[in-house]
KEKE-3310 file (N, C-alpha, C; in steps of 0.2 Angstrom, whole numbers, plus 5000, padded with zeros to 4 digits):
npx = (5485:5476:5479:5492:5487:5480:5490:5496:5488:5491:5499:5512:5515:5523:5521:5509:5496:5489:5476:5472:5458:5458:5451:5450:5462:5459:5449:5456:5459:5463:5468:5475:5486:5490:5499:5510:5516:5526:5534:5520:5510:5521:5520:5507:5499:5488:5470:5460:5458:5450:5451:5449:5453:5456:5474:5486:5501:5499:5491:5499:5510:5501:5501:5511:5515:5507:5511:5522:5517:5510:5499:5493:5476:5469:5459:5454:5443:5437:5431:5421:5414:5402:5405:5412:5425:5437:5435:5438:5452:5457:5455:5461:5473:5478:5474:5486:5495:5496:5498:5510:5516:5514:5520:5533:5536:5534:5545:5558:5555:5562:5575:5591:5603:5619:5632:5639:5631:5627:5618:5613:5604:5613:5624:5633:5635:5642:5636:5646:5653:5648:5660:5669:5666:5679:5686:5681:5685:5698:5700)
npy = (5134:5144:5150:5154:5166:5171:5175:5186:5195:5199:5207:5211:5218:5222:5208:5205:5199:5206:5206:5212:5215:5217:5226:5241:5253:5262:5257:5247:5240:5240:5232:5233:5230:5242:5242:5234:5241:5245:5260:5260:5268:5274:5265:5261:5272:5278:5286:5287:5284:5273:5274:5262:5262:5275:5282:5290:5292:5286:5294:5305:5299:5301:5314:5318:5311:5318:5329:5326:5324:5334:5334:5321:5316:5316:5309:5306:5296:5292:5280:5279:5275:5288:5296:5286:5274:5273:5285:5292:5291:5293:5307:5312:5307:5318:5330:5327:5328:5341:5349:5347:5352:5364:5368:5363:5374:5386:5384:5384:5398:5405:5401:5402:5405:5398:5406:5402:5393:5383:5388:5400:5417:5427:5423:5427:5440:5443:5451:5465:5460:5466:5478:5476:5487:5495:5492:5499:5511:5516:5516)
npz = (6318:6320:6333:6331:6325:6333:6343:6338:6344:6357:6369:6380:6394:6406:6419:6417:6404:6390:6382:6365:6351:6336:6325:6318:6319:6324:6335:6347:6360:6376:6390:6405:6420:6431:6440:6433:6423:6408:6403:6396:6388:6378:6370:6368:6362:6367:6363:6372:6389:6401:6419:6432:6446:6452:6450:6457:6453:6441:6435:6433:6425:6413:6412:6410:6396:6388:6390:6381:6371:6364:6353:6349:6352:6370:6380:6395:6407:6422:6431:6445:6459:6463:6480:6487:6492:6486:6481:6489:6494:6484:6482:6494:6492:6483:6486:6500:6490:6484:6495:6501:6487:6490:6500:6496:6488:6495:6505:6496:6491:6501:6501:6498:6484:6480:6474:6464:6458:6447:6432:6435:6432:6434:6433:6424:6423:6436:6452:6461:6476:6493:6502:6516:6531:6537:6523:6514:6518:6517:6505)
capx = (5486:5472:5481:5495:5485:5478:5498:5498:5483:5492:5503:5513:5516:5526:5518:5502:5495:5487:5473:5469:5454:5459:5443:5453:5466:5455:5445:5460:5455:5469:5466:5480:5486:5493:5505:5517:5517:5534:5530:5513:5507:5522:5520:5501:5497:5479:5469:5456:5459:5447:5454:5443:5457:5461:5481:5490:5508:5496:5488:5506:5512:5496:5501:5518:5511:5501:5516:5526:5514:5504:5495:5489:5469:5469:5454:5453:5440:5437:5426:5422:5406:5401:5408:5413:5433:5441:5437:5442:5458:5461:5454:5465:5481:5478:5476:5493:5501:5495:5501:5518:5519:5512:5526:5540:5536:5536:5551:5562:5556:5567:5583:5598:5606:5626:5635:5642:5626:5623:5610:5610:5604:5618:5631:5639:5637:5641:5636:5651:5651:5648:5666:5667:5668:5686:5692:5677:5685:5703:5700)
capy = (5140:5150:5152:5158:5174:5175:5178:5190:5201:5197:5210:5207:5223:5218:5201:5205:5197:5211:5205:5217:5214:5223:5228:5244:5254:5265:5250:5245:5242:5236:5232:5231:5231:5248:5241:5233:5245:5248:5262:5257:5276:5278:5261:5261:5278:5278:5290:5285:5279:5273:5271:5260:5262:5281:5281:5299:5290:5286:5301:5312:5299:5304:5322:5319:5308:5322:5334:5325:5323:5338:5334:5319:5316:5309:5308:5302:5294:5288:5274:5279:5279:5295:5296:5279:5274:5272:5292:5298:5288:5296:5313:5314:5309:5323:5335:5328:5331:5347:5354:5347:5355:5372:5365:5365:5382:5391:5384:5386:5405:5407:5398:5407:5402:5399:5411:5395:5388:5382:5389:5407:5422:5431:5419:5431:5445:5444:5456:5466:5460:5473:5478:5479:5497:5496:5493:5503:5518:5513:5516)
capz = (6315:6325:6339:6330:6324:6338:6346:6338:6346:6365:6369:6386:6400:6411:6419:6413:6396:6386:6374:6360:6346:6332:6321:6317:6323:6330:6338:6350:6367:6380:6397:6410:6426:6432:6445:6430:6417:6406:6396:6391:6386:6373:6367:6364:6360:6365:6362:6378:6395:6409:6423:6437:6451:6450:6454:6456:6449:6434:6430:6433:6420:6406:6410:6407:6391:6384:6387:6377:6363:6363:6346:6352:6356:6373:6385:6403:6410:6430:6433:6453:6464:6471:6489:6489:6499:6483:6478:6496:6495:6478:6484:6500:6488:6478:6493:6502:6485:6485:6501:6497:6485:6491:6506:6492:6484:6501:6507:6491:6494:6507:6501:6495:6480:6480:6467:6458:6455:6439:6429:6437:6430:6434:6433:6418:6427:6443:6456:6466:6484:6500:6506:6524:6531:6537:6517:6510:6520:6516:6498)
cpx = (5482:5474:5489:5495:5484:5485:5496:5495:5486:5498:5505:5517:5518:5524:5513:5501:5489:5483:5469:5466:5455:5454:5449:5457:5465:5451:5449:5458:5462:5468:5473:5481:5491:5501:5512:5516:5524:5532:5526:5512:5511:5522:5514:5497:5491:5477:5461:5459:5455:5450:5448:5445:5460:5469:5485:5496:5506:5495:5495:5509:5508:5497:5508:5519:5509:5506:5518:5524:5507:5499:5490:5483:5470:5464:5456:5448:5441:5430:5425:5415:5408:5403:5410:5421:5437:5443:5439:5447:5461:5460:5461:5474:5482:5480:5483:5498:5502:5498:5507:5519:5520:5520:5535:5541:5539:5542:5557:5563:5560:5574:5587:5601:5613:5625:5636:5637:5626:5616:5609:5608:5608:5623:5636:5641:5637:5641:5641:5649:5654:5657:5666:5669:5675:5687:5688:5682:5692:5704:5700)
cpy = (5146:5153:5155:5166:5177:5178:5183:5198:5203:5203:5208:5214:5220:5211:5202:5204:5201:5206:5211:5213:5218:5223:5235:5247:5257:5263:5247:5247:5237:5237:5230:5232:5236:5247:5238:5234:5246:5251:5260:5263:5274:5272:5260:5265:5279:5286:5293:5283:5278:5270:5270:5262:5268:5282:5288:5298:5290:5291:5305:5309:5298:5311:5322:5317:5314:5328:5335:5323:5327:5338:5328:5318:5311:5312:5303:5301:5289:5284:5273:5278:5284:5293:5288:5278:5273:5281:5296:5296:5294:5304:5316:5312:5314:5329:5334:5330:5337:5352:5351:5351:5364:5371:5369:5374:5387:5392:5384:5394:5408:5405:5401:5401:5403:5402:5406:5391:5389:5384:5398:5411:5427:5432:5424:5435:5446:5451:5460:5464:5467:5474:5479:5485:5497:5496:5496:5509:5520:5514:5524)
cpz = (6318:6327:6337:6329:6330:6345:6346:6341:6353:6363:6378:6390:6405:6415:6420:6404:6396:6381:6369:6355:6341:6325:6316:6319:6328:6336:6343:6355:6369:6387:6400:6415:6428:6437:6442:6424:6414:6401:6391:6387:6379:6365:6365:6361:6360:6367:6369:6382:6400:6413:6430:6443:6451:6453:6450:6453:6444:6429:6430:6426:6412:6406:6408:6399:6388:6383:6382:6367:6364:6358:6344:6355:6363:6378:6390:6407:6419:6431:6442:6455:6469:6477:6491:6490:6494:6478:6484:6496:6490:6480:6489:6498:6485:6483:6497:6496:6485:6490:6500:6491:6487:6496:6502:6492:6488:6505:6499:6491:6496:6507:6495:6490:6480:6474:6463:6457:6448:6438:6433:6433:6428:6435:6428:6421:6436:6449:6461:6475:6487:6499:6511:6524:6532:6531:6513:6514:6519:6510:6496)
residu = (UNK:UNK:UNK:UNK:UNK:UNK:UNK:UNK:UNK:UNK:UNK:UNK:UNK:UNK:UNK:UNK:UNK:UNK:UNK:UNK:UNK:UNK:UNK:UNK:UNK:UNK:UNK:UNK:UNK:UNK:UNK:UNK:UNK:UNK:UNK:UNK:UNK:UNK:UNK:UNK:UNK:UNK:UNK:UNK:UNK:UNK:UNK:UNK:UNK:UNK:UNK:UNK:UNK:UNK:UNK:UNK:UNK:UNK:UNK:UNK:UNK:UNK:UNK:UNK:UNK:UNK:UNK:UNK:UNK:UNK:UNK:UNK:UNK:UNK:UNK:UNK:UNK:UNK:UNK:UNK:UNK:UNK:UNK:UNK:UNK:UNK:UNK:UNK:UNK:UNK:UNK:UNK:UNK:UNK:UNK:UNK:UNK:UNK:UNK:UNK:UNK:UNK:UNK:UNK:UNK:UNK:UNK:UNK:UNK:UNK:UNK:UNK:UNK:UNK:UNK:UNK:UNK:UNK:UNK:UNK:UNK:UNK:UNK:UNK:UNK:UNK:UNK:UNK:UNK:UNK:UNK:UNK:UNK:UNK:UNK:UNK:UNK:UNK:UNK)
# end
């Protein structure tokens, strides 16, 4: 009969077994392995996270997490040592994300939107085309 209550403190994340002590609800502590997550965040709803191994797919899905529930307390802690290969890895992901995206912004700048995009501005009102000068002169 023990080991039936205690089922039910095991929660299971994709092929990681999950043990929670539950003292109270705010006393929930869940440790798991980041590489087979299924919707962990909307399913534990925590309010902390340290993360020992900072991963940049991680944290994009606690900012997307936090969007989605603005009213939510959630803190984020990183477990690194200073200058040690697991904060220059995660440093130097951060930085190639970053010029990607400066990369995107820059070149989107420069690109012409078809008239039949969806989503324009000015799809209602569309603006008259040039007419070449022979039928501009013709008129």
């Amino acid at each position: 009969a023990a080991d039936d209550d205690d089922d039910d403190d095991v929660i299971v994340v994709g092929d990681t077994r999950t043990r929670c002590r539950r003292k109270r609800d705010a006393d929930n502590i869940f440790v798991y392995a980041h590489e087979r997550r299924v919707n962990v965040l909307n399913h534990i709803q925590p309010s902390f996270v340290v993360m020992y191994d900072p991963d940049a797919a991680f944290i994009r899905e606690l900012e997307v997490y936090k969007a989605q529930h603005p009213d939510a307390p959630l803190k984020v802690y990183f477990m690194v040592y200073d200058t040690s290969l697991e904060e220059q890895k995660y440093l130097s992901s951060i930085k190639r994300e970053s010029a990607a995206f400066e990369h995107l912004i820059r070149t989107k700048q420069h690109m012409a939107v078809p008239a039949e995009q969806e989503g324009r501005t000015d799809a209602q009102n569309p603006l008259p085309l040039p007419l070449p000068n022979s039928l501009a002169r013709q008129r």
